[in-house]
Each structure stands twice: as structure tokens, then as C-alpha cells.
C-alpha positions in Angstrom: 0.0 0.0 0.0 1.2 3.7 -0.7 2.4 5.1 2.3 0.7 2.5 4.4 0.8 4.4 7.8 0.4 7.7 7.2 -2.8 6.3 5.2 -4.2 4.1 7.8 -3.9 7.5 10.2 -5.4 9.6 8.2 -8.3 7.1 7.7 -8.6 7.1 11.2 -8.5 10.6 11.6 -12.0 10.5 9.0 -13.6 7.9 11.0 -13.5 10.1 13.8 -15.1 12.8 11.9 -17.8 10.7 10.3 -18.7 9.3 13.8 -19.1 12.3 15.6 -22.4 12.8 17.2 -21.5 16.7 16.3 -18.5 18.9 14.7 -17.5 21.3 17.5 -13.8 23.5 17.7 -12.9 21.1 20.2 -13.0 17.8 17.9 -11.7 20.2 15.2 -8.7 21.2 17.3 -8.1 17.3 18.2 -8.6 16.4 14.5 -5.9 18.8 13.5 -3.4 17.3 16.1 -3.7 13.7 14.7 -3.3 15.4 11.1 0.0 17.1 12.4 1.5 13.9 14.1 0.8 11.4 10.9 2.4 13.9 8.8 5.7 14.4 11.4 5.4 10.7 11.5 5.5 10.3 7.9 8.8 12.4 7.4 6.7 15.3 6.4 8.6 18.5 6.4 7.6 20.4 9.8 7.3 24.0 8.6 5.0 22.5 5.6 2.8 20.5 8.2 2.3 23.2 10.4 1.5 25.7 7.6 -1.0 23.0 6.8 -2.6 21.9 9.5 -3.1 26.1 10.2 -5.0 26.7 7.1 -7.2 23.7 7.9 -8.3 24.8 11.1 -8.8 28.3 10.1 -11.1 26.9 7.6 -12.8 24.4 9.5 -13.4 27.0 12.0 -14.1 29.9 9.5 -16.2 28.2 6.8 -20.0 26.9 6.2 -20.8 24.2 4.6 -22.3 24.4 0.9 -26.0 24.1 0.8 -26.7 20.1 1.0 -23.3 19.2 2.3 -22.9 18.5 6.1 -20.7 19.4 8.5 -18.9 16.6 8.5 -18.6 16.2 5.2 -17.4 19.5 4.6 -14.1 19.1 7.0 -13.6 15.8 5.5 -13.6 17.7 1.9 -11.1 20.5 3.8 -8.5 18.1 4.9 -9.0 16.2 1.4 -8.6 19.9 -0.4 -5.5 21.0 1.7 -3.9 17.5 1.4 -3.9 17.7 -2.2 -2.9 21.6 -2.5 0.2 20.9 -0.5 1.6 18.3 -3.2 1.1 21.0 -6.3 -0.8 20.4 -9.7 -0.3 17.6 -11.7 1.7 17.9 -14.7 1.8 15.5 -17.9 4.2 14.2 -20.1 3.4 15.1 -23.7 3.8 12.1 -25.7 5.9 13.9 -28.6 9.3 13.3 -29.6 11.7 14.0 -27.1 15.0 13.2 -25.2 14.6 12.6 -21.4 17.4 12.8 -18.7 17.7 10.6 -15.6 19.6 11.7 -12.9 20.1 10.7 -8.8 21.7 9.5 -6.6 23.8 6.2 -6.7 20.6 3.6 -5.2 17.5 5.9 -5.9 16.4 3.2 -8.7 17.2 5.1 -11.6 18.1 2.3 -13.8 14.7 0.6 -13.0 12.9 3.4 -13.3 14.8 4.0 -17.1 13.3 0.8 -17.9 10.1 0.9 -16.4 9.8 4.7 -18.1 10.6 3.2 -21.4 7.6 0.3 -20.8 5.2 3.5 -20.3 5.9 5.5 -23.4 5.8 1.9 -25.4 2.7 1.3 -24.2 1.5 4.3 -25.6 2.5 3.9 -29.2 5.6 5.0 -28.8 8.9 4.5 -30.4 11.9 4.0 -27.2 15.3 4.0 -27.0 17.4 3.8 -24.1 21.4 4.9 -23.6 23.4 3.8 -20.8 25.2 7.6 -19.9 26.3 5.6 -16.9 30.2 4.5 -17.7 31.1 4.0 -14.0 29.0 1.5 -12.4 30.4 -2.2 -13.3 27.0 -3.6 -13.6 24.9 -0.4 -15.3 25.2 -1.3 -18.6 24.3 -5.3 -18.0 21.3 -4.1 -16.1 19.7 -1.2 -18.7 19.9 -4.3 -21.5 18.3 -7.3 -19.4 15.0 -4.7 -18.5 15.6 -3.7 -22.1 15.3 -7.1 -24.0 12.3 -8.2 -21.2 10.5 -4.6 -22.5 11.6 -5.5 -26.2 13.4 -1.6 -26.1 16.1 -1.4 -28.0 19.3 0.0 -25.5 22.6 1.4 -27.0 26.1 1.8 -24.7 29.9 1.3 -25.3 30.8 -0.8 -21.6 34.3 -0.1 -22.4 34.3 3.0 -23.0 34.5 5.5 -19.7 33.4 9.2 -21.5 30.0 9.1 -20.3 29.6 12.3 -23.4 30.6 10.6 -26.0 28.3 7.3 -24.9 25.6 9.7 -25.0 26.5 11.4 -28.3 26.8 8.5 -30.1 23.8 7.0 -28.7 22.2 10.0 -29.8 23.0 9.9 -33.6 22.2 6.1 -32.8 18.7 6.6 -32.2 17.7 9.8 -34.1 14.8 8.1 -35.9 13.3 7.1 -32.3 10.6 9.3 -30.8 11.5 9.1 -27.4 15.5 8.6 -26.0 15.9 8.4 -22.5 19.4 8.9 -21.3 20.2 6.8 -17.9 23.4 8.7 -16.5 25.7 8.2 -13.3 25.1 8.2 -9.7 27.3 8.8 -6.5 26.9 7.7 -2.6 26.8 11.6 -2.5 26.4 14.9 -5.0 29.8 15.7 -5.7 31.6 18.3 -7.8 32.7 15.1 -10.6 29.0 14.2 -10.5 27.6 17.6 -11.3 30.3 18.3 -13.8 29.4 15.7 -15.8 25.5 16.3 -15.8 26.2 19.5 -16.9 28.2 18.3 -19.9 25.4 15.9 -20.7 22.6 18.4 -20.3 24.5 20.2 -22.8 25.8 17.7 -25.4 22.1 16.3 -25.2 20.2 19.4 -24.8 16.8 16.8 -23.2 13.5 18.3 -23.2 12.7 16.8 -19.8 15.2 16.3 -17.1 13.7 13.7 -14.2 15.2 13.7 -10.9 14.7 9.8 -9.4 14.3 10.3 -5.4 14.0 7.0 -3.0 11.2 7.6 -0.9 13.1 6.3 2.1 15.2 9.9 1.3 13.0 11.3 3.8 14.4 15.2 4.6 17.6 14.9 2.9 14.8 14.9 -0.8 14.9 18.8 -0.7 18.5 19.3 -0.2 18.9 16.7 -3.2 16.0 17.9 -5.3 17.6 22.0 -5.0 20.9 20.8 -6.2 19.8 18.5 -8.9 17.5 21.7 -10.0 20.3 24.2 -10.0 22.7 21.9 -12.2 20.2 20.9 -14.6 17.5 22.2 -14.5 15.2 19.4 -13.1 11.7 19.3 -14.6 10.2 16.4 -12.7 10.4 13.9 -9.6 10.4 10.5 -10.1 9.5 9.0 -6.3 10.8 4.9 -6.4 9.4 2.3 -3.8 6.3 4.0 -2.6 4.8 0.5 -2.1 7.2 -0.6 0.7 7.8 0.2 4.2 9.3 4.0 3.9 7.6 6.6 4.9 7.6 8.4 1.8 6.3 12.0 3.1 10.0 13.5 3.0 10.1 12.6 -0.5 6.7 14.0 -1.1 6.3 17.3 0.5 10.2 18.4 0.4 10.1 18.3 -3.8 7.0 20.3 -4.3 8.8 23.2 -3.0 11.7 23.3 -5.5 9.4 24.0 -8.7 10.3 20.4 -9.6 6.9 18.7 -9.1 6.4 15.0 -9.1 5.4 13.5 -12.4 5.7 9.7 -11.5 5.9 7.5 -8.8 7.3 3.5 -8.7 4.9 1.5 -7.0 6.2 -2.0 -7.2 9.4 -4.2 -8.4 7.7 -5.1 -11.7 8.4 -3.1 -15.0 4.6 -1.8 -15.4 4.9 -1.1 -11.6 5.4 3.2 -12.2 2.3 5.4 -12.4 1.6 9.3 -13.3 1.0 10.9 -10.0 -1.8 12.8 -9.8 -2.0 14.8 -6.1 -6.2 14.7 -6.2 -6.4 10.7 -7.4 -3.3 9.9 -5.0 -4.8 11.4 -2.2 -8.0 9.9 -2.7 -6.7 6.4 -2.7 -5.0 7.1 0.6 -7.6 8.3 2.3 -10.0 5.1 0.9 -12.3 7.1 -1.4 -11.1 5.4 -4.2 -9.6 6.1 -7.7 -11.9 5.1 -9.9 -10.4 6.9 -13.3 -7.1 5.0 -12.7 -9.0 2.1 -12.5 -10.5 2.7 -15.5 -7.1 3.4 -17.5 -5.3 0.7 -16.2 -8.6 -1.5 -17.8 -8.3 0.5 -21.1 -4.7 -0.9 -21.4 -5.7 -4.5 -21.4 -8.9 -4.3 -22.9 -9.4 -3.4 -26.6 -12.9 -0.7 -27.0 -14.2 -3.8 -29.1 -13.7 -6.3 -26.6 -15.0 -4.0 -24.0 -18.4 -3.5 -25.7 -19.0 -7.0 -26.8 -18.3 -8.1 -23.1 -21.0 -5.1 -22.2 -23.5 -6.9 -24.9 -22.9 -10.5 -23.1 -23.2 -9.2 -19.8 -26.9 -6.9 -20.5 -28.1 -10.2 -22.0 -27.2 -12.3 -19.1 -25.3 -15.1 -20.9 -22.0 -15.4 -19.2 -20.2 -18.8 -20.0 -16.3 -20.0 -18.9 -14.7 -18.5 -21.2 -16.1 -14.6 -20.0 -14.7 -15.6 -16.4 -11.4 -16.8 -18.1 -11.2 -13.1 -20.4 -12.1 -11.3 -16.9 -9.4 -13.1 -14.9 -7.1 -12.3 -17.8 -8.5 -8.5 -17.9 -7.2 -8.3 -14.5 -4.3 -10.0 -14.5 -2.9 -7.4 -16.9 -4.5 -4.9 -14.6 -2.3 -5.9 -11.4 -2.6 -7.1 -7.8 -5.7 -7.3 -6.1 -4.2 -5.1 -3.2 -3.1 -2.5 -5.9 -7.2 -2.2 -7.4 -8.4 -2.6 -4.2 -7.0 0.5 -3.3 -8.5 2.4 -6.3 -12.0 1.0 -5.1 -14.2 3.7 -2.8 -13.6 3.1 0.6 -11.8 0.1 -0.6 -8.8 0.5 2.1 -11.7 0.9 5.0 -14.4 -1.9 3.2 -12.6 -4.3 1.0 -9.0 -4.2 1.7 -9.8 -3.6 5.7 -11.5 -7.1 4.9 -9.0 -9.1 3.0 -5.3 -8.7 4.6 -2.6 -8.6 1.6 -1.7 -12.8 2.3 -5.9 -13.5 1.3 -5.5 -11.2 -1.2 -2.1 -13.2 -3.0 -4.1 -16.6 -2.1 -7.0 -15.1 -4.3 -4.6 -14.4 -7.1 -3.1 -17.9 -6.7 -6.8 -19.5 -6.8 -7.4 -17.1 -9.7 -4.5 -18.5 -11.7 -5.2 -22.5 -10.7 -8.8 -21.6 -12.2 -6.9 -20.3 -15.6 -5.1 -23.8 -16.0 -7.9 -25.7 -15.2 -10.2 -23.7 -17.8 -6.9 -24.1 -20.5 -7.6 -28.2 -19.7 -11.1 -27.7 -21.2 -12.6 -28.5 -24.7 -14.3 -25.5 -26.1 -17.8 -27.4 -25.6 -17.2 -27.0 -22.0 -16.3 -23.8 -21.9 -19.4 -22.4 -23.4 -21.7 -24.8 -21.9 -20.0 -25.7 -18.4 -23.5 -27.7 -17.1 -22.0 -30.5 -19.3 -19.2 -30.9 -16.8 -20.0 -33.8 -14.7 -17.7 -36.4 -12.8 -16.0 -38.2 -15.7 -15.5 -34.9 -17.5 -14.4 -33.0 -14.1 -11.8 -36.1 -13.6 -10.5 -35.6 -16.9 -10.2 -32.5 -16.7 -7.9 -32.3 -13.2 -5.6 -35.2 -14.6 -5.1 -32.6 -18.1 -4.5 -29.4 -15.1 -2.6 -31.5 -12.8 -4.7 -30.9 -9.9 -7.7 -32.2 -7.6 -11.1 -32.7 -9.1 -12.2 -30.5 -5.9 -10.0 -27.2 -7.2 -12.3 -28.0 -10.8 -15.5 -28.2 -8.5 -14.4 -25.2 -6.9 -13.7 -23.7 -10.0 -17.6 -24.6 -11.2 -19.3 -22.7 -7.9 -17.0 -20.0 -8.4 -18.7 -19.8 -12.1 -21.9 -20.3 -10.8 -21.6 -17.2 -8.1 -20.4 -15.3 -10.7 -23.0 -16.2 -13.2 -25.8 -15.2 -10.8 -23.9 -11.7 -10.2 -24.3 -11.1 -13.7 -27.4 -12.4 -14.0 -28.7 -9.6 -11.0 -26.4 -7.4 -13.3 -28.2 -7.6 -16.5 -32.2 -6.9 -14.9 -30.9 -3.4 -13.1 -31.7 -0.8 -15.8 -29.6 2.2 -14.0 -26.5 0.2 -13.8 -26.9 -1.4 -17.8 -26.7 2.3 -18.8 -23.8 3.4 -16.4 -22.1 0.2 -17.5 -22.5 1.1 -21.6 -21.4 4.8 -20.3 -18.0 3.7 -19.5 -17.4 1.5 -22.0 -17.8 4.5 -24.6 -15.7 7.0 -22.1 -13.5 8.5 -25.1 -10.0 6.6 -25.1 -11.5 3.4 -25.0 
């Protein structure tokens, strides 16, 4: 989960609100001190949390809620509001051709996040090409061309070669037909004079359009100092914020960068190549606090699901018919999409309802049950996967040997279908939800 703790606090900090028997400047006042310690727990810069947690109790105190909206609601929306302000306006990345820097520290993850930058812009139709700028590190060049052949990106270097310039020149001229050249470049334990020199040459030889800072979010207060310097040599365009998913507390990271007119563009949210997502202050915000990210949800669905496979699965499911192989296309469909504690956390309220439910172990045995089911269904004749009441004990027997598994995991495999089949089934006679469904599927982009 994205900054797990300061999330869960924060969540807490809502339920309090939402169970008030009344909003009063004394709950107010106590609300506003849990705000302030989950922040200064999370590494979030002091003078930013207390210019924070200020505005949002002169506001809670000051305003009145919109017609319709009540009180509770309306701090809720204040804290969500000031949250969001504090981590700046999101900014995208034109997808036009361009040359794109990488710089860091040594051990931010700027090699994996080179790769998993090129699997973005690829996924969007566009043309990659990566250069290893980094001469220094033994094992830089090995590493940019294993995530490059497992992307398919084509990656250009000279490992015996120690002019980091000329690499990058010649890379370059190499890849002057792509539409997109990122430039991976060197790191230190610490920002030295060497290090900054040769940025500088780079920046110049290459003269990149974007220039993106890659900042562990373990960095914690030493991300300003980092992020100033970086911005003064080169100057940086965007933040790049790697391992947001583990245990760091991510707020140093977060709050000290959106001070240095560098604001965060993307954020690395798991090991995995597609694991690196455009940040978006209101949608991030909104997960952490378990309302949900619905359009994210969407998009990541758009990537795995063509517009005509989308309606025709919109046809099926308005008509009731739902066979084995729509629950073998759906488990696919979100597969591609991620992990279960990943969407779960872009489901309204799904940290508090669904997630608060299923701890992260049930949610990995769910994707393990979810991929038996997929082998079994791969064991079975087409017959049976359009007309599954056909399965009986001598098919179901056969089918385990051909999945090497238990005829119970194919029975369990069956209930699941029937479960399903009756969800759809309540699906397909609710009017209001046939036409929100159909809505979606035609959302433009699709």
C-alpha cells in the first residue's frame, strides 16, 4: 500500500469525523493534532505540516458548509482539499518526440525506473530508445539491457568505453529516428563536484526536453537538499519517487520536492516493470484516504482491454449469458491490470471496506486461486467452456488429470462460475446500472 501508515492515520483521523455525534472547535482542534503527528510521522517536512494543518483549522473553524453538504462532510472535503494543495498540480508528459534525462543518486532506482519509463511511453505507441550515460557503475550497462530485452526496447552503450559524453552522443545519432531517447546517467553515494560536472556536460551535449530527478522515498528530509541541487545543475523538470509500495515513509520525499518547482510526475509503486504510475496529487490522495480512484482504474482497464472487446463483453453481460470462457477473459482482464491489493486500493472506501476485509496474504491466495482456475479452464474443450453444465464427474476427472490438480480445485472452480453467473445475472435486470455500464465502455480513449 502507498504510504501505508500515514494512510491508515489519516483514515482514522475521517472515522473520527464521520462518527461524531456533532463537529465542534474542540474535535476540530483534536482532529488537526492527529493530522500534524501522521504527517511528522510520515517524514513530512515540519514547517509545511504546520502551515497545513493552520489553514485547515482556520477553515474548519471559518467556513460553512455548501447548501446540501454536512458538516462533516465539509471538513472531511477541507482536509482532502489541503492535502492535495500541499503536493502541487499535476503535470503531464506530452507524448511527442523527445530526449529525457535521468539523474540521482547512486541507489535511488534510476536504472529501473529508465526501464520501467521506457515500458510506459511503449505502451503508448511510442517509439523507445534507451542509452546507458552511466560509464562507472560495473554492472549499469548489464542491467539497462536485461530490462531492455524483457520490455523489447532497443538499449545502445559502449561498456568499455569510460566518456560518459561521447556514450551519450553517439547514442544519440544512434537513435535519431526514435521518438523518445531516454538517457540513464551516473550516480554517487553523494552529490559531488565530478558528479555535477558531468550532468552538466550531458545536459548540454544532449540538450533533453525533460530532465527527471529519481528520489527513493526512504530519502525522507535529505529529498529537498537533493532535489535543490539536482535543479540548480540541470535544471530538473520532474520527480520520479521509487518504492512508494514498501515500508518508507515516503512523506519527505513528497512534500520536500514540491517546494523546488520540480513537481512529481511519476511515482514507482512496485518491483515489476509496469509497476510506475503518473502521480496525480487529487487521485493519490484519494486512494490514501480510501475514497477510491476510480479513473485510474479505468485506464489501467483500457490498457488490457481493446474498446471492441469492452463492448462485446458489455453486450454479453446486459443479456445475461456469461459462460467459462467470459470468467477466463475477466481473470485475464485483470491480471494485466495488477494485484488485487493494488485495485483494491482504487475501489471507494476500498482501504476501510474491502482491503480492511482481505489482509494482503488473502489477497495473494486469491490471485493464486485465480491462476489454478486459468489452467484448469486451459484443460477444457471449447464445448465445455461455453456450456459448463455439461461438466459432470468423468468430465471433471479428466479435466484435473489434463491441469494436474484435484477434481475438488475443478468443482471449486464450477461454484465459483456459478456465483459469478448469478452476479451477472442480478447485473443484466438493473436498468440504471446497464446504462452506467455502456457509459463507461464508450468513455473517449477506450
Amino acid at each position: 500500500m502507498v504510504l501505508d501508515n500515514l494512510g491508515s492515520s489519516l483514515r482514522s483521523t475521517l472515522k473520527k469525523i464521520a462518527n461524531a455525534s456533532h463537529i465542534d472547535k474542540d474535535l476540530i482542534k483534536e482532529v488537526v493534532r492527529d493530522i500534524q503527528r501522521a504527517l511528522l510521522k510520515a517524514d513530512v517536512n515540519v514547517k509545511m505540516t504546520m502551515e497545513l494543518t493552520k489553514k485547515l483549522e482556520e477553515r474548519a473553524l471559518s467556513e460553512k458548509p455548501p447548501a446540501g453538504m454536512s458538516s462533516r462532510e465539509h471538513v472531511i472535503r477541507i482536509i482532502y482539499e489541503e492535502l492535495v494543495n500541499i503536493l502541487g498540480e499535476p503535470r503531464d508528459i506530452p507524448l511527442k518526440k523527445q530526449i529525457i534525462m535521468m539523474v540521482g543518486i547512486y541507489g535511488q532506482g534510476k536504472t529501473t525506473t529508465t526501464g520501467k519509463m521506457a515500458k510506459y511511453f511503449q505502451k503508448r505507441g511510442m517509439k523507445v530508445g534507451l542509452i546507458a550515460g552511466d560509464v562507472h557503475r560495473p554492472a549499469a550497462f548489464e542491467q539497462l539491457t536485461q530490462l531492455g530485452q524483457k520490455i523489447n526496447v532497443p538499449v545502445y552503450g559502449e561498456p568499455k568505453k569510460r566518456n560518459a559524453v561521447t556514450v551519450v552522443k553517439n547514442g544519440l545519432k544512434h537513435f535519431e529516428k526514435s521518438d523518445i531517447i531516454i538517457i540513464d546517467t551516473a550516480g554517487r553515494h553523494s552529490l559531488d563536484t565530478d558528479l555535477i560536472k558531468e550532468m552538466k556536460m550531458i545536459f548540454k551535449t544532449a540538450n533533453p526536453t525533460e530532465k527527471f530527478l529519481v528520489l527513493d522515498a526512504a530519502v525522507g528530509q535529505q529529498a529537498g537538499p537533493q532535489a535543490a541541487a539536482f535543479h540548480k545543475a540541470v535544471n530538473v523538470t520532474g520527480v520520479i519517487i521509487t518504492k512508494l509500495d514498501g515500508t518508507a515513509k515516503g512523506g519527505g520525499a513528497l512534500s520536500a520536492v514540491s517546494v523546488t518547482n520540480a513537481p512529481v510526475v511519476f511515482i514507482g509503486t512496485g518491483e515489476h516493470v509496469d509497476d510506475l504510475e503518473k502521480f496525480d496529487p487529487p487521485r493519490f490522495i484519494s486512494r490514501m484516504l480510501g475514497m477510491g480512484d476510480i479513473q485510474s482504474l479505468l485506464e489501467k482497464a483500457q490498457e488490457v482491454v481493446t474498446e471492441e472487446d469492452a463492448e462485446e463483453t458489455a453486450r454479453r453481460m446486459m443479456s445475461g449469458k456469461f459462460t467459462l470462457k467470459d470468467l477466463s477473459g475477466q481473470i485475464d482482464m485483470l491480471s494485466g491490470m495488477g494485484s488485487l491489493s493494488k485495485l483494491a486500493q482504487m475501489l471507494p472506501f476500498g482501504n476501510m471496506g474491502m482491503q480492511g476485509k482481505m489482509k494482503d496474504q488473502d489477497m495473494e491466495e486469491t490471485q493464486v486461486r485465480m491462476r489454478r482456475f486459468k489452467v484448469i479452464m486451459n484443460s477444457m474443450t471449447d464445448e465445455e467452456l461455453e456450456d459448463p453444465k455439461i461438466i459432470k464427474s468423468s468430465r471433471i476427472r479428466r479435466i484435473a488429470r489434463g491441469a494436474g490438480c484435484d477434481p475438488k480445485d475443478v468443482k471449486a472452480l464450477l461454484k465459483f462460475y456459478d456465483t459469478s453467473k448469478r452476479a451477472v445475472k442480478g447485473f443484466s435486470s438493473n436498468r440504471k446500472m446497464r446504462k452506467a455500464l455502456m457509459k463507461q465502455f464508450k468513455t473517449d480513449g477506450m
